[in-house]
C-alpha positions in Angstrom: 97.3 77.6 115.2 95.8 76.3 118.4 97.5 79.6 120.4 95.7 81.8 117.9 92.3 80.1 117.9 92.3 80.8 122.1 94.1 83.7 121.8 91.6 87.1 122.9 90.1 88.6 119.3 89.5 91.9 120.9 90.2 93.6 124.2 86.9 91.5 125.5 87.3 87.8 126.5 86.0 86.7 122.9 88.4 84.1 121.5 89.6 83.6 117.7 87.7 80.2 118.1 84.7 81.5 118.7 84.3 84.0 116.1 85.2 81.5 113.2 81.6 82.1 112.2 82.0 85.6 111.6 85.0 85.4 109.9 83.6 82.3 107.3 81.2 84.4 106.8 83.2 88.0 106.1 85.2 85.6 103.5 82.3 84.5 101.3 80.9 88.0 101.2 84.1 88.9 100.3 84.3 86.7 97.6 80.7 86.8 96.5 82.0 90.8 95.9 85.4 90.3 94.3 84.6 87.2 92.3 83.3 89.1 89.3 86.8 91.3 89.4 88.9 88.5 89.2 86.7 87.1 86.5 87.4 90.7 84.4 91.3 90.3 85.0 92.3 87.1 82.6 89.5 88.3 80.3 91.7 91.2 79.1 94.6 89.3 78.1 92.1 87.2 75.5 93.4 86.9 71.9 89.9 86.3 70.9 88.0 88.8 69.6 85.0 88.7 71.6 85.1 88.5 76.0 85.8 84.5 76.8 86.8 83.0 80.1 88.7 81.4 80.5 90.6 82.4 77.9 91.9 80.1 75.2 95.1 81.9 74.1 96.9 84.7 76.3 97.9 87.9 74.8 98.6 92.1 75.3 96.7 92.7 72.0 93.5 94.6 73.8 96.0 96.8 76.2 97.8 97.8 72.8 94.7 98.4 71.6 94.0 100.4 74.1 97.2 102.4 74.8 97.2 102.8 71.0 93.7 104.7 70.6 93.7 108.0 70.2 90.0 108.4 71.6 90.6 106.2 74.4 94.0 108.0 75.4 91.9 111.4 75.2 89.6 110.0 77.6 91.4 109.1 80.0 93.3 112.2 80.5 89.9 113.8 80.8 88.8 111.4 83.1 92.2 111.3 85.2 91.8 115.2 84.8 88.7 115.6 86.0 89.4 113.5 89.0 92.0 115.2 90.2 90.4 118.1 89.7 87.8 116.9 91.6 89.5 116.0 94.5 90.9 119.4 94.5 88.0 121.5 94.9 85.7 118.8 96.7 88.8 118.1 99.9 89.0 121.8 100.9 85.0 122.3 100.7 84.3 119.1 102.1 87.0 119.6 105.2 85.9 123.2 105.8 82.0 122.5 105.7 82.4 119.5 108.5 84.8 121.4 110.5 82.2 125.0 110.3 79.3 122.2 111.3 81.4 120.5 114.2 82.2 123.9 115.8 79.1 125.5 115.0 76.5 126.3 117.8 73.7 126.9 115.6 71.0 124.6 116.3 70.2 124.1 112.6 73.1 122.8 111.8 72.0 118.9 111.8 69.4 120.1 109.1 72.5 121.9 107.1 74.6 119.1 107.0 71.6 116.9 105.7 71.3 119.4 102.8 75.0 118.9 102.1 74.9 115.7 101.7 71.5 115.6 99.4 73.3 114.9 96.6 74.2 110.8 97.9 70.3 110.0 99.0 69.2 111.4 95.6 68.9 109.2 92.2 72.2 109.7 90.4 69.4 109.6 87.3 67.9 113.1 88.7 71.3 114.3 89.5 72.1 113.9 86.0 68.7 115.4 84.1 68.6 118.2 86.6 72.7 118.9 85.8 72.0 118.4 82.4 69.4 120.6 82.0 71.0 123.7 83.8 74.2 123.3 82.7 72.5 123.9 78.5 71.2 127.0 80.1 74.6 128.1 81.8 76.0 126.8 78.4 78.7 124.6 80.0 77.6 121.1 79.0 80.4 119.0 77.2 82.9 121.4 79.2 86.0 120.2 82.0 84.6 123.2 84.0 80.9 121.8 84.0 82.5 118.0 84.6 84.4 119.2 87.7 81.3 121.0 89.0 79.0 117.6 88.9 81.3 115.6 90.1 82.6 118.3 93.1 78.5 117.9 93.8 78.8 114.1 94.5 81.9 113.7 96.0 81.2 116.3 98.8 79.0 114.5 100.8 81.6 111.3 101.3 84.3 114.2 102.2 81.9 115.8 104.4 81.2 112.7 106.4 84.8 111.2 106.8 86.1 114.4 107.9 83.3 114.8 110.3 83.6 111.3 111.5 87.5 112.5 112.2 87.0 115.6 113.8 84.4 113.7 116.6 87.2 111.6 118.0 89.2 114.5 118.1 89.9 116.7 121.2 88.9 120.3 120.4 90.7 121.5 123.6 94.1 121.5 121.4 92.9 123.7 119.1 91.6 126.2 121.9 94.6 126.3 123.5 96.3 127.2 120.7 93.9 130.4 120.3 94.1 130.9 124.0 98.3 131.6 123.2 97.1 134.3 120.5 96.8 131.9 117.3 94.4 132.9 114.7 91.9 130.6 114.2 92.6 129.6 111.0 96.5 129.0 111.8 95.5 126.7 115.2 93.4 124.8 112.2 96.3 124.3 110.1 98.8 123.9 112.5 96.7 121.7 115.5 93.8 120.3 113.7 94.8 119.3 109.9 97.9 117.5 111.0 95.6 115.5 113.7 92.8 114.7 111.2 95.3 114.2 108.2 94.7 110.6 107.7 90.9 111.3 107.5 91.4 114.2 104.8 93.6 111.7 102.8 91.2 109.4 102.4 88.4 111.8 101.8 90.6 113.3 99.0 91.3 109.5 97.7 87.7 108.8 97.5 86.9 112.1 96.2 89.0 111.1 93.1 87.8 107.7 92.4 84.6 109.0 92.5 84.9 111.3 89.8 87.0 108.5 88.1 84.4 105.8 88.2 81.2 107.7 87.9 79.2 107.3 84.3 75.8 108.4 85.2 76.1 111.9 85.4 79.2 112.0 82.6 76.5 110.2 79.6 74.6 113.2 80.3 76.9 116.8 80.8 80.5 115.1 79.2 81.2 114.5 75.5 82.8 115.6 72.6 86.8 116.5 73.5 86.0 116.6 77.3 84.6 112.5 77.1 85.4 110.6 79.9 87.0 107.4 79.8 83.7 105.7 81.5 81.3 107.3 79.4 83.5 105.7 76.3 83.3 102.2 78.0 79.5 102.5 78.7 79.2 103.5 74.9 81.1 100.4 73.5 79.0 98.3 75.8 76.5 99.3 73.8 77.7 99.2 70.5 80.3 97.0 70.3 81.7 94.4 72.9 85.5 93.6 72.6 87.9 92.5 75.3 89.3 96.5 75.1 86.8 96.6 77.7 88.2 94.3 79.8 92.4 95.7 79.9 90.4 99.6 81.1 88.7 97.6 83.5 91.7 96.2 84.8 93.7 99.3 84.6 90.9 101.3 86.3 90.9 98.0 88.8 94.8 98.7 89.4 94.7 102.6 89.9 91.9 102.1 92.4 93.8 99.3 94.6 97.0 101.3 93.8 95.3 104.8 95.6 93.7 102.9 98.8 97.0 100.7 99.1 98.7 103.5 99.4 96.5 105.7 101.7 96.6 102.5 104.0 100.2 102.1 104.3 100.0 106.2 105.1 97.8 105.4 108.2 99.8 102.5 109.1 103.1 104.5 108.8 101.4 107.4 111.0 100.1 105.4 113.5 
């Protein structure tokens, strides 16, 4: 313990000891954040009928409640649908839109990748009416197709600036090179740049899904129907009816998440 308090913290001369501050601090924060997660965990394995913690009496009876709805099974294939969806069309756009602004010479492109990424300074609330009311007019509301499209919308920007932030640490010489031999420029992207920048997309793509899987704002307003998302549902019951149900899709949405970014961090780690 004593070798690890004088040990360096960094490639400065800054010593373990002397950051135990920061790192008190970093662990309250941390817990001031996670605290009402852990809080939702033992909640869903109440017997009671109503939310309690701690609980009283353990029991599965809210996740067989759960995995024995019809509605809620429908909603969360839409949901898990829409997501990966999502993170299909939103990765690609997101990739090819940073990379066209990092190469670009044009002198507006600062101003065109602020306009990209409109969508994350603007209310979610506005997002939704303004969706809500053009999607009646396209007729789409209530559809997958409509669903994907607002949630493509919001994920973009984060895609946008994680593969930006990637492709500024990387050395565009490589790619150059490769034209230089005779490579097309789309086959030195694919074949120099992607594999470099592949941890960076991975993520982007990772996020890109959980965003669509976690977002109720802009589902209460353009999803419903057969094509109601598993959030939307939640939100609803909130509002109707509270039972620890809520709790056990809370924890499985909790899981999912942790399982995704788990994994995408043992992929850097394995990479690096």
């Amino acid at each position: 313990m004593q070798r690890w308090l004088e040990s360096p913290a960094s490639e400065t001369q800054v010593i373990h000891r002397q950051r135990l501050w920061l790192y008190a601090v970093s662990i309250l924060i941390m817990l001031f954040l996670v605290a009402p997660t852990l809080i939702v965990v033992p909640m869903s394995f109440s017997e009671s009928q109503y939310l309690e913690f701690p609980p009283e009496n353990w029991s599965t009876r809210w996740y067989d409640h759960y995995f024995g709805s019809a509605e809620c099974m429908s909603a969360t294939a839409t949901s898990l649908t829409a997501s990966f969806l999502t993170m299909l069309v939103a990765t690609p756009m997101g990739v090819l839109a940073a990379y066209g602004l990092h190469t670009s010479q044009v002198k507006a492109g600062r101003f065109v990748f602020i306009l990209l990424i409109t969508p994350m300074m603007v209310p979610l609330i506005l997002v939704a009416i303004g969706a809500f009311y053009i999607y009646v007019k396209l007729k789409v509301l209530y559809t997958l197709f409509g669903l994907v499209l607002a949630h493509s919308m919001l994920a973009l920007p984060l895609v946008m600036i994680v593969a930006a932030s990637a492709l500024k640490s990387y050395d565009m010489n490589q790619e150059m090179a490769a034209r230089a031999l005779g490579a097309p420029r789309w086959k030195a992207f694919l074949t120099v740049t992607l594999p470099q920048i592949r941890f960076a997309v991975i993520i982007a793509a990772l996020l890109s899904f959980l965003i669509s899987f976690d977002e109720v704002v802009v589902a209460m307003f353009i999803s419903g129907g057969d094509n109601s998302t598993l959030t939307r549902n939640m939100f609803n019951a909130l509002r109707d009816q509270i039972d620890p149900t809520i709790a056990s899709i809370s924890t499985i949405m909790i899981v999912i998440t942790l399982a995704l970014m788990t994994a995408a961090q043992l992929f850097g780690k394995k990479r690096s």
